[in-house]
C-alpha positions in Angstrom: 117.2 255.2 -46.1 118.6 252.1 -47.5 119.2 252.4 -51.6 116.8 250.1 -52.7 114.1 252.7 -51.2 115.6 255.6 -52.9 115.9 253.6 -56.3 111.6 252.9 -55.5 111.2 256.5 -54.2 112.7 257.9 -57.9 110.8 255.1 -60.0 107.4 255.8 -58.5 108.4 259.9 -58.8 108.7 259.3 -62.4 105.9 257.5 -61.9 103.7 260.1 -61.0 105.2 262.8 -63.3 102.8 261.1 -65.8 99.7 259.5 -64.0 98.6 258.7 -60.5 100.0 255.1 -59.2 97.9 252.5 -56.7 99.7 250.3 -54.2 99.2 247.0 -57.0 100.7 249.0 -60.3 103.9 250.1 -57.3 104.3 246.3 -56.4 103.7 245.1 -60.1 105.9 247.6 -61.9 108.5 248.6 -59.2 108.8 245.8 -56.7 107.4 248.2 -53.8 105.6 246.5 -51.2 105.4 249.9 -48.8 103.7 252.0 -51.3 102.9 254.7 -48.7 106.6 254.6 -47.0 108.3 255.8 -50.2 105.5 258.6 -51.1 106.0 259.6 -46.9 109.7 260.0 -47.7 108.7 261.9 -51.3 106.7 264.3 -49.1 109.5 264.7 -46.4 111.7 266.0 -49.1 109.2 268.7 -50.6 107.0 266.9 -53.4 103.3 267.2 -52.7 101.8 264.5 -53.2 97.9 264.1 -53.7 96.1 261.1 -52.0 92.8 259.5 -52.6 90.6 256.4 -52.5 89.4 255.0 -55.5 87.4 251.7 -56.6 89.0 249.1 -58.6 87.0 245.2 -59.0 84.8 246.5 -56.4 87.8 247.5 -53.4 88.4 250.8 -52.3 92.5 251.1 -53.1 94.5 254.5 -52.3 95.6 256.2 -55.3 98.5 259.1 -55.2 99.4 261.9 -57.8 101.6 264.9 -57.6 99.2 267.7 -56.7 
């Protein structure tokens, strides 16, 4: 796992030690294109991690949170 991913992993951890994060807030606040690669390698190293689909401006958008 290249740096840059583990910097994004911890950022979007932090993340979602205080609210749930979408795949737009991960890009906007974090520069994290591959939303659901970095919370695959979060679960892979023991955090569970709580996915769902939520509406925003009328599109269905996944939403994570630690469980």
């Amino acid at each position: 796992m290249k740096n840059t991913n583990k910097s994004q992993s911890f950022k979007i951890l932090n993340h979602m030690m205080k609210r749930p994060i979408t795949p737009l807030e991960a890009l906007n606040n974090y520069g994290c294109f591959r939303l659901s690669a970095r919370i695959h390698e979060l679960k892979n190293q023991g955090w569970s991690i709580k996915s769902s689909t939520i509406t925003r401006n009328n599109k269905k958008v996944a939403q994570y949170s630690l469980k």
